[in-house]
C-alpha positions in Angstrom: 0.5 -20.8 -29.7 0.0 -17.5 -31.8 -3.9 -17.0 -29.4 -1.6 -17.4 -26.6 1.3 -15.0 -27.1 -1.8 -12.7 -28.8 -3.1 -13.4 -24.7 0.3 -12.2 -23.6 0.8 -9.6 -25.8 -3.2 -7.7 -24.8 -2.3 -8.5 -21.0 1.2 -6.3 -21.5 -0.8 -3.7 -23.2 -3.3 -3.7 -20.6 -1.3 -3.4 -17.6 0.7 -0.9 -18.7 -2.2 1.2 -19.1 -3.2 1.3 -15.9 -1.5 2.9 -12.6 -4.5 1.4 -10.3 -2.7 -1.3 -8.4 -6.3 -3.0 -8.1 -6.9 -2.7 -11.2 -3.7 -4.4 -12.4 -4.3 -7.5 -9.8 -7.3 -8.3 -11.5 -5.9 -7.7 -14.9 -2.8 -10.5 -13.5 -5.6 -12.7 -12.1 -8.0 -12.7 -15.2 -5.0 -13.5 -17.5 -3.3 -16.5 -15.5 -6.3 -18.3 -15.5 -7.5 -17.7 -19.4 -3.8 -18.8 -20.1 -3.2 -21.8 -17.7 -6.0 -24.5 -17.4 -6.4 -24.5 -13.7 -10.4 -24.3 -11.7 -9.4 -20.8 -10.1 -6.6 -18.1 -9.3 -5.6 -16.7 -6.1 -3.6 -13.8 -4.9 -3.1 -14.5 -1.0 -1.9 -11.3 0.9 -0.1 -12.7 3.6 1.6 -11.0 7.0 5.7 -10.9 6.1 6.5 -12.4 10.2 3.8 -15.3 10.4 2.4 -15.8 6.7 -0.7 -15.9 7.8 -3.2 -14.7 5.4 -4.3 -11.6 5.4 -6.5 -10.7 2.6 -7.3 -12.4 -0.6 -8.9 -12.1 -3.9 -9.1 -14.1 -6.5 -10.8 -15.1 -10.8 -12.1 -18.2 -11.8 -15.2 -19.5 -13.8 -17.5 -16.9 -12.2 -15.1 -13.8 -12.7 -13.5 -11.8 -10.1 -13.8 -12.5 -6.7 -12.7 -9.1 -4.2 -12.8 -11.7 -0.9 -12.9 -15.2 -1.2 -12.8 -18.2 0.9 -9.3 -19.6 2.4 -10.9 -22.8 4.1 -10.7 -24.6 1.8 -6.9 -24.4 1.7 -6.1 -25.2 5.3 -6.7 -29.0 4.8 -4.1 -29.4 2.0 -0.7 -31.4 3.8 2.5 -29.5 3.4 0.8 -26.1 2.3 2.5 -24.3 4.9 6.0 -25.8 4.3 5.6 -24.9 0.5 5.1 -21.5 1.2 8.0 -20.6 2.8 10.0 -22.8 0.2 8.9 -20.9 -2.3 9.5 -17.8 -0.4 12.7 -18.6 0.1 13.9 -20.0 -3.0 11.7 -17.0 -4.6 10.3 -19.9 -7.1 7.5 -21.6 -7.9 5.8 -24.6 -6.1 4.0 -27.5 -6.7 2.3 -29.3 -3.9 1.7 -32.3 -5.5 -1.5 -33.3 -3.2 -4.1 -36.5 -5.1 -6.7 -34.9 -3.3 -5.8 -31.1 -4.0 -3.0 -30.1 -6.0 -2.2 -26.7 -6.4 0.8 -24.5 -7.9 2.2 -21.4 -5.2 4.5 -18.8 -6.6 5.4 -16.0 -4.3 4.6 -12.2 -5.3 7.7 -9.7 -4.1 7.3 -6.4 -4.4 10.3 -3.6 -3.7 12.0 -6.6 -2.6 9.8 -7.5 -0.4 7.5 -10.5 -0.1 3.6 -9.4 -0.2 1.8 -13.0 -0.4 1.7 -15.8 -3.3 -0.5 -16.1 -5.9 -2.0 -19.9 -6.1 -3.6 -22.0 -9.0 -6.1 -24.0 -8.2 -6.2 -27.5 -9.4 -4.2 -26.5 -12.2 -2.0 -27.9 -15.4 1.4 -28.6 -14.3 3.0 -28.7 -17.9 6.8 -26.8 -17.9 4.9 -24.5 -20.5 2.4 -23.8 -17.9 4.7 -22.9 -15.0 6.6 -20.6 -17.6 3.6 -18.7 -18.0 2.9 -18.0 -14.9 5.9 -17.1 -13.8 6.2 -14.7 -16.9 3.2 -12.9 -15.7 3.7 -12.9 -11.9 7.5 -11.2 -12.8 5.9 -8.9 -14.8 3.5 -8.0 -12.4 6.3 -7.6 -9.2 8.4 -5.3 -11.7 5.3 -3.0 -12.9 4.3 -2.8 -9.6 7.6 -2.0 -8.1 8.5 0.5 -10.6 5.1 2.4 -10.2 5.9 2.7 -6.3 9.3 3.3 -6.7 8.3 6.2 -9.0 6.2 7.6 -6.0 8.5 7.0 -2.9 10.6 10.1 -1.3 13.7 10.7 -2.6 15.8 11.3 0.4 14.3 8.7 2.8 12.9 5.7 0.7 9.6 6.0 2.6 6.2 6.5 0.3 5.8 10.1 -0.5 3.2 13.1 0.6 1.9 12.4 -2.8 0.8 9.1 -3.3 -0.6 9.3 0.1 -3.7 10.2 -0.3 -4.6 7.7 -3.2 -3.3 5.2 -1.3 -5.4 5.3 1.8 -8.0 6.2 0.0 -8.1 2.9 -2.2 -7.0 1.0 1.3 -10.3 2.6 2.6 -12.3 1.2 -0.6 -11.1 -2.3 -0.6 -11.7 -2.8 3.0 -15.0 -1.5 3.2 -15.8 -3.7 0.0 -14.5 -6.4 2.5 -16.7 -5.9 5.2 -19.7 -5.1 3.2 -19.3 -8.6 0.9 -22.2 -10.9 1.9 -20.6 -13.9 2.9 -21.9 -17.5 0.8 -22.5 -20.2 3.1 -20.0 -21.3 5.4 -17.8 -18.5 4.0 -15.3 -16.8 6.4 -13.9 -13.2 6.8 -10.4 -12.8 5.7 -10.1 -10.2 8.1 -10.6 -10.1 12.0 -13.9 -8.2 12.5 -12.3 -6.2 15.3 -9.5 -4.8 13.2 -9.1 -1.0 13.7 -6.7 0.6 11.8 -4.8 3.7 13.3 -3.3 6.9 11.5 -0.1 8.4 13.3 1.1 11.4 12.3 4.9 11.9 13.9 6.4 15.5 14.1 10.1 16.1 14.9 10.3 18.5 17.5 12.4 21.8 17.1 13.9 20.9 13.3 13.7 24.2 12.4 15.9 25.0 15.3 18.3 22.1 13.9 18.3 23.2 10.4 19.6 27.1 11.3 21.9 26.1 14.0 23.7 23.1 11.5 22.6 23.8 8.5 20.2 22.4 5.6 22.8 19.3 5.2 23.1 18.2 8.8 19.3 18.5 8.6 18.7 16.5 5.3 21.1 13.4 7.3 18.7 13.9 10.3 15.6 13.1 8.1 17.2 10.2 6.8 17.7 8.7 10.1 14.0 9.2 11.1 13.5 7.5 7.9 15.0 4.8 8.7 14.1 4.2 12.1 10.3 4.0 11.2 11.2 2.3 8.3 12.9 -0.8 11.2 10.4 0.0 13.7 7.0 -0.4 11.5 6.3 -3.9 10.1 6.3 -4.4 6.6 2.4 -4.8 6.4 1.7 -0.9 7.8 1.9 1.8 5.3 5.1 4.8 5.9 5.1 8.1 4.4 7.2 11.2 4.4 4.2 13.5 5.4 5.8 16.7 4.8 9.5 18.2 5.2 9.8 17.3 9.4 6.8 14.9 9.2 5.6 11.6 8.7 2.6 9.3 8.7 2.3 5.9 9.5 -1.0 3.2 8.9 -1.2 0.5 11.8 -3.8 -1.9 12.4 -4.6 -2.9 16.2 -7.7 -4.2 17.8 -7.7 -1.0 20.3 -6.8 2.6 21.2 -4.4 1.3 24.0 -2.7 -0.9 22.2 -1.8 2.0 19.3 -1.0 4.4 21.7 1.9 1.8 23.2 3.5 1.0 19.6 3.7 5.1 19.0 4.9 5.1 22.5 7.7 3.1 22.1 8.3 4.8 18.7 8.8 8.0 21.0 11.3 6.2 23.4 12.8 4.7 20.7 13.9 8.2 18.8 14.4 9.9 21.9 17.0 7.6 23.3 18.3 7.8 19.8 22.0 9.0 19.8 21.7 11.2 16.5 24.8 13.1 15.0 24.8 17.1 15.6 22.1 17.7 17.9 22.9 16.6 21.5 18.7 15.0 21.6 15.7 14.5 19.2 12.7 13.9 20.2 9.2 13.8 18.4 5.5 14.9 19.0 2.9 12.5 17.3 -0.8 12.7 17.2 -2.9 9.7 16.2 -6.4 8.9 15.4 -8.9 6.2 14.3 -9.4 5.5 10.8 -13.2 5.7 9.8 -13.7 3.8 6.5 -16.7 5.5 6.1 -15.2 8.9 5.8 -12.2 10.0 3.2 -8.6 10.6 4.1 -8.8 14.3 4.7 -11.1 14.1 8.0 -8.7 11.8 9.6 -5.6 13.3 8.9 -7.1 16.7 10.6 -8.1 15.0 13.5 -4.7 13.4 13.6 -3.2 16.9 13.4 -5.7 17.9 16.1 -3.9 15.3 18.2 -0.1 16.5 17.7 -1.0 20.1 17.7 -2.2 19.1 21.6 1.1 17.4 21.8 3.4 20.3 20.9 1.4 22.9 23.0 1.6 20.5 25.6 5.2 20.2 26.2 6.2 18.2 23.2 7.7 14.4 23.2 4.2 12.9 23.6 1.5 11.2 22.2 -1.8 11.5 22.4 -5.5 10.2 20.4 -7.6 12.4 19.0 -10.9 10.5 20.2 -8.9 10.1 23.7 -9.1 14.0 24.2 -12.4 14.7 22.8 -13.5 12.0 25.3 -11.4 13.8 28.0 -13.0 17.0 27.0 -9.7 18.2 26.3 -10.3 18.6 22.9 -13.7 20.3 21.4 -14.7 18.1 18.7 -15.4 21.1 16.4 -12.2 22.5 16.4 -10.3 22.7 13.3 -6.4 22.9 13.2 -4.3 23.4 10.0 -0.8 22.4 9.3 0.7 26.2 9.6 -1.2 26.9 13.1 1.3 24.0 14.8 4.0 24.7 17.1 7.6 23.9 15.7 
């Protein structure tokens, strides 16, 4: 007993040493299965409407694995009806299969469920299930604190800050993904037409707002916006307050069309809006592809490209960068910075 709370007691240490959120799931991984006798440890990633898997990772006898295999899951009876058990009872869950037994407990973060982390084959002693459940709620609250640490004050959205270092690791991991030689019969956890789509979103004429009410009336309309791309968004895409009148928003889609129509309705949606103190409100938002090959900064100019083209244009519209290069309306050169747009 004293090895394993000695276990315990270097996994604390570790993970509070660490503000790398990848780094931390491997140190929860690596630590479930030295502590519970089990063949492997999973984290599934899963979407918050469907629960379908989106990603997952995973430590067993070889180490840790970035991308690994969900096949072999799909076959087990009742998996699906013991994950959204133990979502909903927020506990763990033992699907107590001859053939494949494994040991689900969901993973919440910011109140929020993110996917479950499974044991594979594993020990199903009380003193086992404590464990994990010691280190998975330890996990949730690091985790949550960190973020909560690094989300904007006034509209609960991530903040300008952790923006950057965010993508960026987003960027890593999925490239990591799509490099992975695949073993075998092994599948991609991940559609191999995923695109993934950076919308920058601009409210038009705050500045106007701010003089005419005043810095309070415009401090309530930033919450609004908040919270209507907080709704709007799924839980799985990444929100930011960009700047004081902007924000950014991650999406995945399989096309250009089909992220121009989800910021499209994002613009109907504020403009038919009925906001306090102004009479309308309206926003500008410029989009463009996500290269993982590239960092954040090249994106996020050719996003501001985009909605610098939108406010010169009339404002309340939305355009793609690689849509007005295309077009010709755009040189491809050009370089815009955040002080040369419109208000």
């Amino acid at each position: 007993m004293f090895s394993e709370d000695k276990s315990l007691l270097t996994w604390v240490v570790s993970i509070t040493e660490s503000r790398d959120i990848e780094i931390l799931e491997r140190i929860m991984l690596k630590t479930a299965y030295e502590l519970i006798p089990c063949e492997g440890v999973y984290f599934f990633r899963t979407d918050p409407v469907d629960m379908s898997i989106q990603s997952s990772s995973a430590y067993d006898g070889e180490g840790y694995v970035y991308s690994c295999d969900n096949e072999v899951f799909e076959y087990i009876e009742d998996l699906r009806e013991s994950m959204m058990l133990s979502y909903s009872d927020y506990s763990i869950t033992s699907v107590d299969n001859s053939l494949h037994p494994i040991i689900i407990s969901p993973v919440n973060i910011m109140s929020s469920s993110v996917g479950f982390i499974t044991l594979d084959f594993p020990e199903t002693s009380s003193e086992s299930l404590c464990v994990l459940e010691g280190i998975v709620r330890m996990y949730q609250n690091y985790i949550s604190a960190l973020l909560d640490r690094d989300r904007d004050e006034l509209t609960g959205l991530f903040s300008r800050k952790l923006f950057e270092e965010k993508v960026n690791t987003f960027i890593r991991i999925n490239k990591r993904l799509k490099d992975k030689p695949l073993k075998g019969n092994e599948r991609r956890t991940y559609a191999e037409n995923d695109l993934y789509w950076l919308g920058i979103i601009d409210i038009d004429n705050f500045k106007s707002a701010d003089d005419n009410f005043g810095h309070i009336a415009a401090e309530k309309l930033i919450v609004i916006m908040g919270k209507i791309i907080q709704d709007f968004f799924r839980a799985s895409d990444m929100k930011f307050r960009f700047d004081e009148d902007d924000f950014a928003v991650v999406i995945k889609t399989s096309d250009a069309q089909r992220a121009l129509l989800v910021f499209e309705r994002l613009r109907k949606t504020v403009e038919n809006y009925n906001f306090p103190f102004v009479e309308r409100m309206t926003v500008s938002i410029g989009i463009s592809m996500i290269n993982m090959e590239e960092s954040s900064s090249f994106f996020i100019m050719r996003a501001l490209r985009a909605l610098h083209y939108a406010k010169s244009h009339g404002k309340n519209k939305v355009f793609i960068y690689e849509d007005l290069v295309d077009r010709g309306e755009l040189p491809r050169e050009a370089i815009i910075k955040k002080d040369q747009i419109k208000e």
